[in-house]
C-alpha positions as CSV (number, residue, x, y, z in Angstrom):
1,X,-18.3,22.2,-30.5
2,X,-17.1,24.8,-33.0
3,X,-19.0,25.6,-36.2
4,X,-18.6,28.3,-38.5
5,X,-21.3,29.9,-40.9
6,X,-22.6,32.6,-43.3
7,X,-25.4,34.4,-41.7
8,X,-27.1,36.2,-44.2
9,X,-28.4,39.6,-43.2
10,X,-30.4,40.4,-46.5
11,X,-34.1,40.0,-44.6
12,X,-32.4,42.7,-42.3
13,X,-32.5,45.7,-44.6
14,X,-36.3,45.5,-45.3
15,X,-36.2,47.3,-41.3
16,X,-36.4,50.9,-41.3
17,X,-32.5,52.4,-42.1
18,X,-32.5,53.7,-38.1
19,X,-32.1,50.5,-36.7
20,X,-30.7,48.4,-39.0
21,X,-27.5,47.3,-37.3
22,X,-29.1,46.7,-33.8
23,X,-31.9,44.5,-35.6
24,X,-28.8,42.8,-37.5
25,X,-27.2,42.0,-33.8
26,X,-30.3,40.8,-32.7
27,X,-30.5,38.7,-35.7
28,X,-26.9,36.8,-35.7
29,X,-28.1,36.0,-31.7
30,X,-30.9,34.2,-33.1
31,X,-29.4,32.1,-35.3
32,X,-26.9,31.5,-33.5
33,X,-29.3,30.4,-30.7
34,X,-31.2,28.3,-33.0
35,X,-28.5,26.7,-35.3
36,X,-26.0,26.1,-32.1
37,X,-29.4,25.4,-29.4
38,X,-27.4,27.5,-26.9
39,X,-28.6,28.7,-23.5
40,X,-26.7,32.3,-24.1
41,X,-24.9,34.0,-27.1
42,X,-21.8,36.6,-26.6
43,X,-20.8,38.3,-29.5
44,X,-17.2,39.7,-29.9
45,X,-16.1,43.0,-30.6
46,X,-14.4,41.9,-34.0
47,X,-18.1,40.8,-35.0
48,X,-19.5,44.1,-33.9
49,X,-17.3,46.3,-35.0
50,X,-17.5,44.6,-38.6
51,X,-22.0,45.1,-38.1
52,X,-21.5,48.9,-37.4
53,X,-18.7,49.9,-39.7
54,X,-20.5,51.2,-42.2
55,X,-23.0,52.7,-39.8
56,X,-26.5,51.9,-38.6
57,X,-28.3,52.2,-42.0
58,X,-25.2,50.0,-44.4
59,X,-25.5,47.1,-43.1
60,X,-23.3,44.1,-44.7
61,X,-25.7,41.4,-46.9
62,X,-24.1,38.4,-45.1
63,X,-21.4,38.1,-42.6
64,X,-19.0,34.6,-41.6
65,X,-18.9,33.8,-38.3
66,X,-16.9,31.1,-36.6
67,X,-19.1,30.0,-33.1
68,X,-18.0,28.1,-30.7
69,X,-20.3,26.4,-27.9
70,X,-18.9,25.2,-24.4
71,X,-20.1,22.8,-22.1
72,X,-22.1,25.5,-20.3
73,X,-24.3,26.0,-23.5
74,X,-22.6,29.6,-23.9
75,X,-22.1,30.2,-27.8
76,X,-19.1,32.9,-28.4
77,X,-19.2,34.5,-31.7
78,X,-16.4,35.7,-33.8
79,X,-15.5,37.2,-36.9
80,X,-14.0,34.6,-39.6
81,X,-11.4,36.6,-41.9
């Protein structure tokens, strides 16, 4: 099964600027886990890198991401550009 979506990040910046983009990880496993009802989430390092390019307090508001679920119930993440 492959989806993709706009997470939106915006509840993330009301956190406290030092851990902003770990919280926003956190937060794309989530829904990811709840949208996709997967077992396990992996995130790739396009997806990550993207997160923490601005830094741990400049977050982005929302972020595309293209999941795809196997038959294990792994979700893998990717960027969308």
């Amino acid at each position: 099964m492959e989806r993709t979506y706009t997470i939106p990040l915006r509840d993330v910046k009301k956190v406290p600027r030092t851990i902003r983009a770990s919280k926003a990880i956190r937060s794309v496993q989530e829904f990811l886990t709840k949208h996709m009802k997967a077992d396990e989430v992996k995130i790739d390092a396009s997806l990550n890198e993207k997160i923490w390019e601005r830094g741990i307090q400049k977050i982005p508001s929302k972020i595309k991401v293209k999941a795809v679920k196997d038959d294990d119930g792994v979700v893998e993440a990717t960027l969308v550009e």
